[in-house]
KOLLO-571929 format. One record per residue (C-alpha): residue number from 1; residue in three letters; x, y, z. Coordinates in steps of 0.25 Angstrom, whole numbers. Example, Ala and Ser with C-alpha at 12.3 -4.5 7.8 and 13.67 -1.06 7.14 Angstrom:
% KOLLO-571929
+-----+--------+-------+-------+-------+
| num | residu |     X |     Y |     Z |
+-----+--------+-------+-------+-------+
|   1 |    Ala |    49 |   -18 |    31 |
|   2 |    Ser |    55 |    -4 |    29 |
+-----+--------+-------+-------+-------+
% end
This chain:
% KOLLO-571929
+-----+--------+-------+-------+-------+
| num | residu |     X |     Y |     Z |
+-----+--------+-------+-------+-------+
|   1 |    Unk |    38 |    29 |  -150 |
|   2 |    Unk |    38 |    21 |  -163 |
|   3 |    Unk |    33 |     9 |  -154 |
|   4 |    Unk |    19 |    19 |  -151 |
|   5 |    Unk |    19 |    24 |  -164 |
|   6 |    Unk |    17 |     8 |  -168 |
|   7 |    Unk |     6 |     6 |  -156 |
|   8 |    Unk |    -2 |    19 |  -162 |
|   9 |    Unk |    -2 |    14 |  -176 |
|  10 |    Unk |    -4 |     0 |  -173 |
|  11 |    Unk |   -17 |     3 |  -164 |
|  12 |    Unk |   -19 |    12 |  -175 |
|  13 |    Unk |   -19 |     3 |  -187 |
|  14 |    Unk |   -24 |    11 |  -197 |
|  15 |    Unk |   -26 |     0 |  -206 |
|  16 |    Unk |   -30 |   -10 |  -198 |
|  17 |    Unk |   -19 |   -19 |  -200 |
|  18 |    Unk |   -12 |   -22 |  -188 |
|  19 |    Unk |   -23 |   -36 |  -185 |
|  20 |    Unk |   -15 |   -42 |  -198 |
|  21 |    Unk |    -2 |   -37 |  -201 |
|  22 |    Unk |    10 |   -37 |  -195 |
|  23 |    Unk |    15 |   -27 |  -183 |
|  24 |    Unk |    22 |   -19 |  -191 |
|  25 |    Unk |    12 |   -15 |  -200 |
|  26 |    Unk |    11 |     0 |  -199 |
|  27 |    Unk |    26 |    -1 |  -196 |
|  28 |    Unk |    31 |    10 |  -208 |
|  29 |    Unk |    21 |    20 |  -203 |
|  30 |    Unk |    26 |    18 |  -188 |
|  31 |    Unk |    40 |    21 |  -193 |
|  32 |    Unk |    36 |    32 |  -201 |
|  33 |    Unk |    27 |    39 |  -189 |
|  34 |    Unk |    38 |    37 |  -178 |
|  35 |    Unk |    48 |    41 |  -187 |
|  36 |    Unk |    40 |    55 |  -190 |
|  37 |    Unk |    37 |    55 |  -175 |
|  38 |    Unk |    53 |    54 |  -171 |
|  39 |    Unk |    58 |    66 |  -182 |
|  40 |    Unk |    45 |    75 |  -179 |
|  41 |    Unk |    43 |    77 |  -164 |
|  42 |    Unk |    35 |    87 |  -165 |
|  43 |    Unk |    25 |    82 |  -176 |
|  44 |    Unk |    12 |    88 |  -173 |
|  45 |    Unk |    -1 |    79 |  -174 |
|  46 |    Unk |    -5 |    84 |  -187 |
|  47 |    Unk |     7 |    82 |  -195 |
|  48 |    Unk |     9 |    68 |  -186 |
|  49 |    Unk |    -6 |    66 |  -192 |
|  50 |    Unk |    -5 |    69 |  -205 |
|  51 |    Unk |     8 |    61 |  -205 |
|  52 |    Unk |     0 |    47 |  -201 |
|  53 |    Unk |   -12 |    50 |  -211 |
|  54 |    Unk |    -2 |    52 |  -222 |
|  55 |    Unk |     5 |    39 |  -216 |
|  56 |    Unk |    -5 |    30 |  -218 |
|  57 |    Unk |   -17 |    29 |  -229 |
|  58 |    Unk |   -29 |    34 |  -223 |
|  59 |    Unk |   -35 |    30 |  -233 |
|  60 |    Unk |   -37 |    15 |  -230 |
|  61 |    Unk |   -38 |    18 |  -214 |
|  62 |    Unk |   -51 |    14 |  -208 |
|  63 |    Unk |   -59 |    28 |  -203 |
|  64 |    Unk |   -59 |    25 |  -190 |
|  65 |    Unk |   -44 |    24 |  -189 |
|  66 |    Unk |   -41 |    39 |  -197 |
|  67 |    Unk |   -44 |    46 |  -184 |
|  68 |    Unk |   -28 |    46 |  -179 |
|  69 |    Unk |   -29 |    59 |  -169 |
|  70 |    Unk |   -27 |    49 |  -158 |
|  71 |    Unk |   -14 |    42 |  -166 |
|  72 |    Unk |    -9 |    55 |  -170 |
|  73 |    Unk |    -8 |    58 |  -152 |
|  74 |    Unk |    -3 |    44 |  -150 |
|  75 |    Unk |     8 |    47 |  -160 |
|  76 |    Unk |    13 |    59 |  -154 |
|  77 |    Unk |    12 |    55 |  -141 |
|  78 |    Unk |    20 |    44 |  -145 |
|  79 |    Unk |    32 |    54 |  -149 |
+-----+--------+-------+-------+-------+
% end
């Protein structure tokens, strides 16, 4: 599970990073949404959701990237 978590948020990249940082940059907030994912089987979408906007700044994430329906799925699926 925690090796999708990492495939969704890196293809993701909300901060558009991942062409110059390291592999482990969103590392902390892979932890933290797998470990969330493990105690709470049955999180729904909307708290799983509001969980990631709260998790990451929205603030500084490009327009075209704060649409994260699709992500939210592929998350639960990936339980």
């Amino acid at each position: 599970m925690k090796n999708k978590i990492k495939e969704l948020i890196d293809a993701w990249d909300p901060y558009d990073l991942l062409a110059f940082a390291p592999d482990d940059e969103y590392s902390n907030e892979i932890n933290d949404i797998y470990e969330l994912l493990k105690k709470n089987k049955n999180i729904s979408e909307v708290d799983l959701k509001k969980y990631i906007v709260e998790r990451f700044d929205f603030e500084d994430i490009a327009e075209n990237k704060q649409d994260i329906d699709n992500l939210i799925i592929e998350l639960m699926k990936a339980q």
